[in-house]
N, C-alpha and C positions, 0 to 999 in steps of 0.2 A: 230045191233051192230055198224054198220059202224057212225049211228047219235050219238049216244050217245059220240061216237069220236071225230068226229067234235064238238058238243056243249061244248065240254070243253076244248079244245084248243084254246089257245088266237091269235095262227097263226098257217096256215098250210104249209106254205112254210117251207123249208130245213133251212135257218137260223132264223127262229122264235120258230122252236123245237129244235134247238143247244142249242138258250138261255134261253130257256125254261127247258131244261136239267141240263143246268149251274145251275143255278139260284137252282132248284133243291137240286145239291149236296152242292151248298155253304149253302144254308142253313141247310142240314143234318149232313155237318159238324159243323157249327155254335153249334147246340143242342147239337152234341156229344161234343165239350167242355165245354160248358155249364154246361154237365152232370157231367162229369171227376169234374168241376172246384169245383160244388156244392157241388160233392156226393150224386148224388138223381139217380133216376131209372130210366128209358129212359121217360116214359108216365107224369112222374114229369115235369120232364128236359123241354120235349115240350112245356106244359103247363102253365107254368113259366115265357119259355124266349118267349112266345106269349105273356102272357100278359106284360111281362117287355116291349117287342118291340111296341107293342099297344100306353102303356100311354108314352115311350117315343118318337113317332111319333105325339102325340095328345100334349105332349106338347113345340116340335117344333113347330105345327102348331100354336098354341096359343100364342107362342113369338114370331111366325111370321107375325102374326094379330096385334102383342104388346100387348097382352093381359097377365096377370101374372099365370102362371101355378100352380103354389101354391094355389091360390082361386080352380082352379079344384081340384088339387091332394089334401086333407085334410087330411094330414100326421102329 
């Protein structure tokens, strides 16, 4: 049990599981308004605002590069 601990913590020190905690509940809250905003069901909600945060990360990077995110996203 004790590895399977380790292997999935991205630090083991006292302040790398704080922000690791953090990070956590910001994003559980994040969903929960997400949900509320939408009207969708928790398992929606997640799903959603993953993919919503996905392609708009992917298309920061893309204008970051100067490349036009429009050609990716074909909406």
């Amino acid at each position: 049990m004790e590895l399977w601990w380790q292997a999935n913590l991205v630090s083991l020190n006292r302040n790398g599981i704080q922000v690791m905690i953090y990070m956590s509940l910001i994003v559980a809250m994040l969903i929960l308004i997400y949900k509320h905003a939408n009207n969708l069901g928790y398992k929606t909600a997640k799903r959603r605002f993953s993919l919503e945060m996905r392609n708009l990360i992917i298309s920061m990077i893309v204008v970051e590069c100067g490349g036009d995110p429009s050609i990716f996203f074909k909406t």
